[in-house]
MIROTI-94601 format. One record per residue (C-alpha): chain; residue in three letters; x, y, z. Coordinates in steps of 0.001 Angstrom, whole numbers, plus 500000, padded with zeros to 6 digits. Each point is the difference from the previous one (the first is absolute). Layout:
<rs>
  marza  nunu       x       y       z
      A   Ala       X       Y       Z
...
</rs>
This chain:
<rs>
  marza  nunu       x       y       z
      A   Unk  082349  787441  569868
      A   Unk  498279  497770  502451
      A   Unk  503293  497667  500305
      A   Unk  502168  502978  500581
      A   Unk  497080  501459  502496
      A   Unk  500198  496441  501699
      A   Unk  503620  500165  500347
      A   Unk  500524  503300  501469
      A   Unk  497214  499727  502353
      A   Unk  501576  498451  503408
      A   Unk  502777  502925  499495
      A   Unk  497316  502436  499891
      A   Unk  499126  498764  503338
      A   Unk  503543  499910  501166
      A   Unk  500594  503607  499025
      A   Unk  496921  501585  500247
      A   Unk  500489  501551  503813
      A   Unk  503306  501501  498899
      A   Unk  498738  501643  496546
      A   Unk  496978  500780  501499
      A   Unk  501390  503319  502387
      A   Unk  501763  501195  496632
      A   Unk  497033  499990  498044
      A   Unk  498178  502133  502259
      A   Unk  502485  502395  499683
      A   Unk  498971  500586  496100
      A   Unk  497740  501716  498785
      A   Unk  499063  498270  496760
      A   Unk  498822  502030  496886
      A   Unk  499755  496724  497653
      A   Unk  497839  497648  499227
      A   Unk  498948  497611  503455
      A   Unk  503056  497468  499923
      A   Unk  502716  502092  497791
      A   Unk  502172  501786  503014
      A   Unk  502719  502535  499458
      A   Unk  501896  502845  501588
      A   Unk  501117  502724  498562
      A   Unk  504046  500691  498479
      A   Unk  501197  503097  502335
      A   Unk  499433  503191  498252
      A   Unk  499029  497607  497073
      A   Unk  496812  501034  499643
      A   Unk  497606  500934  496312
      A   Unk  502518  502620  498912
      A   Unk  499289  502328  497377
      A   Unk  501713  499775  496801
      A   Unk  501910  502523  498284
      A   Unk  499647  500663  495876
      A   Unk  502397  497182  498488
      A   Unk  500341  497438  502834
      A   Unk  498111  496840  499966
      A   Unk  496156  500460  500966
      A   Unk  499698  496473  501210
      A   Unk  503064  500020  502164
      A   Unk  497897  500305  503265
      A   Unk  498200  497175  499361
      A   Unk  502464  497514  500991
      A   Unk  498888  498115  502722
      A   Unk  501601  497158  502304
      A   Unk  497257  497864  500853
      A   Unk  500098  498796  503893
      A   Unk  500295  496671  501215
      A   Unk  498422  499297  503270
      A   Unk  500000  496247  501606
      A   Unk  500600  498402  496439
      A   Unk  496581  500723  499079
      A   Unk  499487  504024  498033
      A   Unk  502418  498459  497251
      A   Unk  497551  497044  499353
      A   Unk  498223  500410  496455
      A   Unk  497405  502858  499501
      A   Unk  501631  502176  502629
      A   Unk  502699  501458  497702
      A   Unk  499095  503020  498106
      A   Unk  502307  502668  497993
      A   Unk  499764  503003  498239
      A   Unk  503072  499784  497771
      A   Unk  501629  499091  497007
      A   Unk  501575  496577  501326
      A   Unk  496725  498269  502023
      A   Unk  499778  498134  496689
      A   Unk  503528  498882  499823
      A   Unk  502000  501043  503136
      A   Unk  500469  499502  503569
      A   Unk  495764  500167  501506
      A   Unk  499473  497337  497465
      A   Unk  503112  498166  501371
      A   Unk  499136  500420  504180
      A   Unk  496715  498844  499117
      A   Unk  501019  496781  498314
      A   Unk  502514  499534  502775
      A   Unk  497467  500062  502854
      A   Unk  497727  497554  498300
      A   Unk  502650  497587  498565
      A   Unk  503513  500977  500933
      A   Unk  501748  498609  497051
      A   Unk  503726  501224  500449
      A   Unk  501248  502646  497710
      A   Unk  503456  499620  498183
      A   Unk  501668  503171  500540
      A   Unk  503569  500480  500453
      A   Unk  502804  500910  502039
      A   Unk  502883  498874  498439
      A   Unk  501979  498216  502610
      A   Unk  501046  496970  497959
      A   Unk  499782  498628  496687
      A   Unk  496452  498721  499547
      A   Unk  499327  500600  503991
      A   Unk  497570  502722  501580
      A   Unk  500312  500939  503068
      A   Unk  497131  500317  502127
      A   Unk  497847  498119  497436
      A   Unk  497395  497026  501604
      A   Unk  499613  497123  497590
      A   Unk  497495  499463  497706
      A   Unk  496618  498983  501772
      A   Unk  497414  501482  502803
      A   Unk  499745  500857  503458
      A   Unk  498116  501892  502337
      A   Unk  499454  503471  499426
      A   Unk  501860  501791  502884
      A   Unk  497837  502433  502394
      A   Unk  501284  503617  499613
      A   Unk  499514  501335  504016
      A   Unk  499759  503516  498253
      A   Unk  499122  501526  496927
      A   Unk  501949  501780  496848
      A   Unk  499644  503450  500389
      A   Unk  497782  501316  497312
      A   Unk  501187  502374  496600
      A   Unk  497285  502811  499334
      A   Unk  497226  498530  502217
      A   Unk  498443  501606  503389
      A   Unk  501815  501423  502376
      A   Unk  500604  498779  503382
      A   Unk  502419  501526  502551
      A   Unk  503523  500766  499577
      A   Unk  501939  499370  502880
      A   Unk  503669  500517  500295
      A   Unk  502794  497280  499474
      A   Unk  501410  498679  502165
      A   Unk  503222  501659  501723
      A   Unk  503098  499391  502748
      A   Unk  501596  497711  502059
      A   Unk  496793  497111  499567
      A   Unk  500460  499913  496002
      A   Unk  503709  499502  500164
      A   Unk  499808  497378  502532
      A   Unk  497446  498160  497850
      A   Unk  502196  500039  496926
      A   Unk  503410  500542  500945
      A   Unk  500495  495915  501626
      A   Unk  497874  499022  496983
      A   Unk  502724  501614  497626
      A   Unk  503257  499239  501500
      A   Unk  499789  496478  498549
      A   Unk  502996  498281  499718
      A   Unk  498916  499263  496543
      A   Unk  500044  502939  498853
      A   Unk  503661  501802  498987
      A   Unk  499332  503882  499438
      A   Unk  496821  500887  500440
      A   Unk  498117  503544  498757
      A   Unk  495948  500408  501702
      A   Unk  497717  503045  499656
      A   Unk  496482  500123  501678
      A   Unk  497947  502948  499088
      A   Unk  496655  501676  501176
      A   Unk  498131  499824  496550
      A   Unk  497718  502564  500853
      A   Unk  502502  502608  500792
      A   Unk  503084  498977  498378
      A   Unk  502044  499411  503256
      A   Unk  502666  497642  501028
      A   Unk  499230  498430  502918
      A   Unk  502812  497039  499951
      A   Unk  503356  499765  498086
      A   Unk  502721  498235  500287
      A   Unk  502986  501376  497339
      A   Unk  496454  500612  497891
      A   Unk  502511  502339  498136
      A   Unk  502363  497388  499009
      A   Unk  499721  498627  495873
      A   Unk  499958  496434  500046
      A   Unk  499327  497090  497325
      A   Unk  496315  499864  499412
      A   Unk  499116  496967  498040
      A   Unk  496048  499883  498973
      A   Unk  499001  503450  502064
      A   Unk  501636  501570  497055
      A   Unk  496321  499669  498488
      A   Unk  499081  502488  502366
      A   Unk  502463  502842  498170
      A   Unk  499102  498805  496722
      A   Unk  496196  499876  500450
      A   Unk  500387  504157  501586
      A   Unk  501787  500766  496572
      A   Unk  498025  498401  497884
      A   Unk  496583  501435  501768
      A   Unk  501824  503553  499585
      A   Unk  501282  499877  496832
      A   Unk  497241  498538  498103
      A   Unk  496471  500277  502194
      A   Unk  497716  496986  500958
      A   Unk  498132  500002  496998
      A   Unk  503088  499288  497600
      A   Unk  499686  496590  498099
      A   Unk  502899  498463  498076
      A   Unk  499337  499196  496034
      A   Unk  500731  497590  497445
      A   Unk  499381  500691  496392
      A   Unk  500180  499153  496362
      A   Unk  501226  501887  497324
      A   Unk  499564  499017  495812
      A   Unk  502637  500804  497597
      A   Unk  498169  500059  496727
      A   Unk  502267  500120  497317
      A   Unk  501788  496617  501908
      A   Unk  496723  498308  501590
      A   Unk  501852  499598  503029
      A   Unk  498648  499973  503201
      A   Unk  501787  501316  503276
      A   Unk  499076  499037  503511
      A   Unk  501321  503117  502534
      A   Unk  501232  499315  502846
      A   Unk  498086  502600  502640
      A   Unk  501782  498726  503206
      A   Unk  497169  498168  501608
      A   Unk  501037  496657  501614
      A   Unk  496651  499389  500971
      A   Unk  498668  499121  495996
      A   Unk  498597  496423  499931
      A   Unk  499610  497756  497592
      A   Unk  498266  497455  501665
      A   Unk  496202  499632  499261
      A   Unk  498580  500849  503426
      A   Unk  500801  502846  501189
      A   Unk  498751  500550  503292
      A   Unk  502398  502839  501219
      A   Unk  498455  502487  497115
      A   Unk  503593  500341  498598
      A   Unk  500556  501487  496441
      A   Unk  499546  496712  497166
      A   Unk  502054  498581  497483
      A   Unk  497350  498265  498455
      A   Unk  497417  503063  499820
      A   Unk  502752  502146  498499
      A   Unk  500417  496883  497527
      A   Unk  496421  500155  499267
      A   Unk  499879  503759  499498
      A   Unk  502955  500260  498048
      A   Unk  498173  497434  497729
      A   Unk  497285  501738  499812
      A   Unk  501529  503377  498858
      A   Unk  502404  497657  497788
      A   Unk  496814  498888  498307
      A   Unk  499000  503796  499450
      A   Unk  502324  500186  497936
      A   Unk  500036  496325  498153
      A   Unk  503144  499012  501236
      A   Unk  500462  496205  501201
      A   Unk  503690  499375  499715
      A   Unk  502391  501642  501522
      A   Unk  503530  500525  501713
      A   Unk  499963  499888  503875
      A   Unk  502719  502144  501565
      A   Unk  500100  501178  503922
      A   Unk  501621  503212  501120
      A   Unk  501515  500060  503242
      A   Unk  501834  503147  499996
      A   Unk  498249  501525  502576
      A   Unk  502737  499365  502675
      A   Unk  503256  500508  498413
      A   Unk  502811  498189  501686
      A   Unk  500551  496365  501614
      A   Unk  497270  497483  500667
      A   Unk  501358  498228  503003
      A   Unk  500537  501653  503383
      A   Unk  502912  499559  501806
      A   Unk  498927  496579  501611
      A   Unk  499654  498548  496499
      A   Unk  498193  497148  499665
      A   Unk  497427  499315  502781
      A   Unk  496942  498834  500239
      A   Unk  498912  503147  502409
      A   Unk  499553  501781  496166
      A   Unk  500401  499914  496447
      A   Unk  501809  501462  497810
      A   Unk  499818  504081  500195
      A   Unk  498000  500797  496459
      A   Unk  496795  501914  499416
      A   Unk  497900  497698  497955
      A   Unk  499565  496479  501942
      A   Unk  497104  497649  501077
      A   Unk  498839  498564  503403
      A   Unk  502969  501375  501569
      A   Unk  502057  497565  497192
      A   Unk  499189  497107  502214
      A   Unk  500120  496821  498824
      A   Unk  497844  498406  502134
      A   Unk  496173  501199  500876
      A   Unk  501196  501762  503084
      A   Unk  498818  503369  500734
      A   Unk  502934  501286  502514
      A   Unk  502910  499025  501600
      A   Unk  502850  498096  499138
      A   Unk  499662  498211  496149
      A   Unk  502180  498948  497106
      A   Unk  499948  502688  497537
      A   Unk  500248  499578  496072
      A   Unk  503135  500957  498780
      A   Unk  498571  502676  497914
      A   Unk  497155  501386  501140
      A   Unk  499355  502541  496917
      A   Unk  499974  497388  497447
      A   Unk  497864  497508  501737
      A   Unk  497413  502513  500083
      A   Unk  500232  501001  496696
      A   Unk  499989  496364  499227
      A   Unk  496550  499771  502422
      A   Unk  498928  502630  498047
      A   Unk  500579  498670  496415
      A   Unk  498085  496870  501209
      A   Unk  496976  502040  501019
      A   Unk  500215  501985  496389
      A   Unk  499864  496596  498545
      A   Unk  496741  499254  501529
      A   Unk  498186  502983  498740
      A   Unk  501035  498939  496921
      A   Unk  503327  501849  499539
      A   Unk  503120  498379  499036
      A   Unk  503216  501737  501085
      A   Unk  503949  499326  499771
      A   Unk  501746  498472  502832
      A   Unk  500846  503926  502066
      A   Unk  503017  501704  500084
      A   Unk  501229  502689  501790
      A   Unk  499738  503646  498313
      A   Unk  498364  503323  500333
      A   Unk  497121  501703  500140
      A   Unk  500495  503049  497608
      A   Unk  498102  503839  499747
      A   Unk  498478  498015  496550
      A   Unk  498125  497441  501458
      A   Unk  496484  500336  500672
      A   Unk  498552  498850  503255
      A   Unk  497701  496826  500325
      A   Unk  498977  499415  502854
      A   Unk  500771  500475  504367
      A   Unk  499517  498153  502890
      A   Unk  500622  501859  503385
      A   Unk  500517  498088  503700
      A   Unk  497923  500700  502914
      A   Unk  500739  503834  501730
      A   Unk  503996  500734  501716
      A   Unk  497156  499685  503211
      A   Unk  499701  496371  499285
      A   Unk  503703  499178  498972
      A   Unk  501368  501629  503213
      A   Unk  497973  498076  502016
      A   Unk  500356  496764  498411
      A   Unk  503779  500809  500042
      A   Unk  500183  500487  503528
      A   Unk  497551  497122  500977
      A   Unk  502172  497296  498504
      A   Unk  503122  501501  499586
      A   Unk  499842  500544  496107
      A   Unk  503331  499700  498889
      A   Unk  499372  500958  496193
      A   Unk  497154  502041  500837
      A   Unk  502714  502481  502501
      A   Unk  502504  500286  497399
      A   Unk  497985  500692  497021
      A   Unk  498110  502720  502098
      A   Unk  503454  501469  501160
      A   Unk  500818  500126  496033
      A   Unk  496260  502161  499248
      A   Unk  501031  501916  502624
      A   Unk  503553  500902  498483
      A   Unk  498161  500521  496942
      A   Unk  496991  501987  501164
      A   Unk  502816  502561  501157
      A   Unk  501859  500314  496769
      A   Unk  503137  497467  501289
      A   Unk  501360  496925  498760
      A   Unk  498204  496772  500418
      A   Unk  502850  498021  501382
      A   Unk  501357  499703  503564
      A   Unk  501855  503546  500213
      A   Unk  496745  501493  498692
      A   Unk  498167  498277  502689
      A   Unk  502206  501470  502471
      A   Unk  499385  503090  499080
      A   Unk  496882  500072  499505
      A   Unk  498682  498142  503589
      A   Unk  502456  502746  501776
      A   Unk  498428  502644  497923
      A   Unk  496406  499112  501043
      A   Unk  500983  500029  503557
      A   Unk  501472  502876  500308
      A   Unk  497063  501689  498571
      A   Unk  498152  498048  502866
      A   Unk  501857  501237  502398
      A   Unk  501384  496789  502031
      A   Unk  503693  499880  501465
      A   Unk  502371  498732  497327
      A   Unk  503139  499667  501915
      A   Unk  501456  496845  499546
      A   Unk  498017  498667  497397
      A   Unk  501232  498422  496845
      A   Unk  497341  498183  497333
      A   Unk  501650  497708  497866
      A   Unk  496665  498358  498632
      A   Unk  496452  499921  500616
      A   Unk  499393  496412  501925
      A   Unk  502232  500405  502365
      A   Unk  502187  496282  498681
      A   Unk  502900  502614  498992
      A   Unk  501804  499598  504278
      A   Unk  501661  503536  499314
      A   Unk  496927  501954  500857
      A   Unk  500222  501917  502940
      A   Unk  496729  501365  501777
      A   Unk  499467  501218  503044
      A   Unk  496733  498828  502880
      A   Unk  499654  503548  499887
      A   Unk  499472  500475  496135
      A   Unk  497502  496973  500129
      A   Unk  498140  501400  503097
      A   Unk  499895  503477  498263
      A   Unk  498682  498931  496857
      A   Unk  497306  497655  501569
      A   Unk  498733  503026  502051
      A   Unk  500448  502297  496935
      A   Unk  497965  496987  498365
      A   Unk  497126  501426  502435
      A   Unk  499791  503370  499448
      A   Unk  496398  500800  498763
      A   Unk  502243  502869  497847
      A   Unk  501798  496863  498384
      A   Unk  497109  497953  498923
      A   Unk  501979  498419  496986
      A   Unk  502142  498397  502320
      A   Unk  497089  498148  501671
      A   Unk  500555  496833  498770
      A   Unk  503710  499799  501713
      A   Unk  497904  498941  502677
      A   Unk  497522  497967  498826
      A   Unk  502468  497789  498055
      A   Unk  501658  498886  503105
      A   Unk  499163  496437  500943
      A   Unk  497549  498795  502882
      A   Unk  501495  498372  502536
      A   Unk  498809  496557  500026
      A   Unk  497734  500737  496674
      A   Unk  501834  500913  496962
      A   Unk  502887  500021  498161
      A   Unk  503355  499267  501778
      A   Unk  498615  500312  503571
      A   Unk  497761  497452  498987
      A   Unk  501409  497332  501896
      A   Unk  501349  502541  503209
      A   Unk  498299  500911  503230
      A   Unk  497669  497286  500161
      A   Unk  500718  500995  503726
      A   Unk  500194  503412  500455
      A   Unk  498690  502831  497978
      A   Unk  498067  498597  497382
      A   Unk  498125  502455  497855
      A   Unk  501549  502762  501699
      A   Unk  503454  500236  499162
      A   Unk  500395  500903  496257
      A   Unk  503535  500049  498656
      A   Unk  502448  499579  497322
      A   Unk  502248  497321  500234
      A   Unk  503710  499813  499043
      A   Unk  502193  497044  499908
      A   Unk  503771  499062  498869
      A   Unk  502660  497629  501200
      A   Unk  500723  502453  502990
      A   Unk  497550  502501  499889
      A   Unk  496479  499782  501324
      A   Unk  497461  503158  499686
      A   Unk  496859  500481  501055
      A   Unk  498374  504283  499669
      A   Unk  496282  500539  499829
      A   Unk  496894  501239  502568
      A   Unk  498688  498510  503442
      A   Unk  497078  500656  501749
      A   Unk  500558  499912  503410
      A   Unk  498414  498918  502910
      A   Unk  497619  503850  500612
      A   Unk  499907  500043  496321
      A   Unk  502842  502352  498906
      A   Unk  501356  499244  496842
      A   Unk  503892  500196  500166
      A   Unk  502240  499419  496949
      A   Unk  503396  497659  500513
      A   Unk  502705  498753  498440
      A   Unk  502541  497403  500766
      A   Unk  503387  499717  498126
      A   Unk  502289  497084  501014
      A   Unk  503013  499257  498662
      A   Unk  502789  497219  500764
      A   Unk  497210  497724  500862
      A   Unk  501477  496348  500911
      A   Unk  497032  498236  500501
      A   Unk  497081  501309  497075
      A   Unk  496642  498210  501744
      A   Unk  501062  501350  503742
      A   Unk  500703  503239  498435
      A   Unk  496844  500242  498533
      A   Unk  498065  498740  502908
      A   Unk  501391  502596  501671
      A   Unk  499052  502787  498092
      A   Unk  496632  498519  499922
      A   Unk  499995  500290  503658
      A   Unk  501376  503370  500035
      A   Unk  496732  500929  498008
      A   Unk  497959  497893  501907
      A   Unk  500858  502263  503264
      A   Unk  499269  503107  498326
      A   Unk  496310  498570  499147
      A   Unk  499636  498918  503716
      A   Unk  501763  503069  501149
      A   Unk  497865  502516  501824
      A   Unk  503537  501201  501107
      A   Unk  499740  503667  501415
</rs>
């Protein structure tokens, strides 16, 4: 702490006159050192019989000349400061070692991605605008001629081929720029964005995702069930909190042992999602194969996102894991085969992963691949469809249109947004970020704080060393020709708008991007009227 205090010290100096004015335009109600404003109309909202009771919680912490995200500053009341995002900002601000999410714009590249290795923490000239915490004044967004001459140069780059852009008053739901916002485009990784909404509303927050063992007696065989949760680990730290192949080992040993049973036959069941494993891109190291019982992701290396080789067979080398692990609580088991877990067999033992909360923002953060199309499945499921890609479809649009967004246009073809016949619209993704808001929405909450921090986590990691840094929070998308950036700005009087960007026929990816990350970069020092 006293290196990283050293090091940010002569920018303190350098920025201090110009954060200085803002901060005495907050009124604080946290702890000396811990500034935030409040979300628009976000404030403690009361909770209705059979919606989540910690939803209001959420908070983005604010990061103020490099310094409020140091260590000790970050505090949470919710069910991923263990695991999740606080946990992440804070070890970024210290340390800054890069993240590996994803975006998909090559083979084994990610766009947008630093290398490995430090540097200085960037100074955020504003703060994130608070979930749940006091209130400070909401002003209106920003309107007219001023905001259209601020964005409109910065989105007629001749980078970009068609081009869909939504900017929305988050407090009041209002379009205050848009340019064709109404027209469907590809999407690449902002797809998250529609599949985190659907999940949130289908299954709640709280859901967790659950791998089991079942015991047929009159065979001694053993069946690992596949519960759909791409997060299981089988490594032996397990620092992200995710379910454990090695304590469901252990307990199925145990209950194994109730019974005086030490040999056995090791089947796994992954029947769960009927219907292909691969998606349409096949073989790519962006994901693994499409199955409902599989282990870090199925990566072969010790990588926890982004691109990775992926066993072949990701059931089987689980269910090989898992025989290994029986083994050394003193169980011997069969090499596994694939069968089914029947109405006979008694259960063992369960391991669940961390809450949906946690997923979706992990998902978001780093561009989870596996983690988007396995909760696009549980939400086919949760709704009585198919868990394959028609199901999916179905299901997503389904959820929506119970939420209320505009449709028109859109076409979900999978849940990571790889599939390039998606079609959304900057107006669906504005809508459901501002629906993501709505104190009567509180399951949706973590929509928002999923999204990366510019220059702090996740894929925006490495972006806007220069410009909005810990104020811009947004989803990134990225494929050969299509660069995407939707999510919330604070800007300049402290109005929280919510944007999207959709580019398509993009010739040149990094000035693409760069423009987009100007384009948000103007809204944050936009005090357009």
């Amino acid at each position: 702490m006293e290196r990283f205090a050293n090091a940010v010290r002569p920018r303190l100096a350098r920025t201090a006159a110009t954060v200085r004015p803002r901060l005495a335009r907050l009124r604080p109600r946290r702890p000396e050192g811990a500034v935030t404003a409040a979300l628009p109309r976000i404030t403690r909202a009361v909770v209705r019989p059979g919606t989540w009771p910690g939803a209001w919680r959420f908070t983005v912490v604010a990061a103020t000349a490099g310094t409020v995200l140091a260590a000790g500053v970050v505090s949470a009341a919710g069910p991923w400061d263990s695991t999740g995002q606080r946990t992440t900002e804070q070890d970024r601000a210290v340390a800054l070692e890069a993240t590996r999410g994803t975006d998909h714009g090559g083979t084994h590249g990610n766009a947008g991605t630093p290398p490995r290795g430090s540097r200085t923490p960037p100074s955020a000239p504003s703060v994130l605008t608070g979930l749940g915490g006091g209130a400070t004044t909401v002003k209106s967004a920003p309107v007219g001629k001023a905001l259209t001459g601020t964005l409109a140069p910065l989105l007629k780059s001749p980078a970009f081929g068609g081009l869909s852009a939504s900017v929305v008053d988050a407090s009041t739901g209002r379009s205050v720029y848009g340019d064709d916002a109404e027209d469907a485009l590809t999407p690449a990784s902002t797809t998250k964005i529609v599949t985190a909404a659907a999940a949130l509303a289908a299954l709640g927050p709280d859901h967790r995702l659950t791998t089991r063992t079942t015991f047929e007696p009159d065979t001694k065989e053993v069946i690992l069930v596949g519960g759909g949760d791409p997060t299981l680990t089988a490594r032996e730290k397990n620092p992200a909190g995710s379910a454990s192949l090695r304590d469901l080992a252990g307990r199925t040993a145990a209950a194994l042992a109730e019974r005086g049973v030490r040999e056995v036959t090791l089947s796994y069941d992954t029947t769960l999602y009927p219907g292909g494993e691969r998606h349409p891109i096949g073989v790519n190291p962006n994901l693994a194969a499409l199955t409902p019982l599989m282990a870090d992701e199925a990566r072969v290396n010790d990588s926890a996102s982004g691109p990775a080789d992926r066993f072949a067979d990701p059931a089987a080398e689980a269910a090989r894991k898992f025989g290994t692990f029986l083994k050394d609580h003193g169980v011997e088991a069969t090499p596994p085969g694939p069968s089914k877990s029947t109405a006979r067999a008694g259960a063992l033992a369960t391991v669940s992963s961390p809450p949906l909360a946690t997923l979706v923002e992990r998902m978001l953060t780093n561009s989870d691949n596996d983690l988007a199309e396995a909760l696009a499945r549980h939400t086919a499921i949760a709704t009585g469809e198919r868990a394959d890609f028609a199901g999916v479809s179905a299901a997503v649009r389904a959820q929506l249109q119970k939420l209320g967004v505009p449709l028109k246009g859109a076409a979900f073809k999978d849940g990571s947004g790889l599939d390039r016949g998606n079609r959304l619209t900057a107006g669906l993704l504005t809508a459901l970020l501002v629906k993501s808001g709505d104190p009567a929405h509180p399951e949706l909450r973590p929509v928002l704080t999923g999204l990366p921090v510019a220059g702090f986590t996740g894929t925006l990691t490495g972006r806007y060393a220069d410009g909005a840094a810990g104020v811009v929070r947004a989803k990134t998308g990225t494929l050969t020709g299509v660069n995407a950036l939707a999510g919330t700005v604070v800007d300049r009087e402290g109005r929280l708008l919510a944007f999207a960007f959709l580019a398509t026929g993009t010739t040149d990816p990094t000035t693409a991007q760069a423009a987009l990350d100007k384009a948000a970069t103007a809204l944050a020092a936009c005090g357009c009227r």
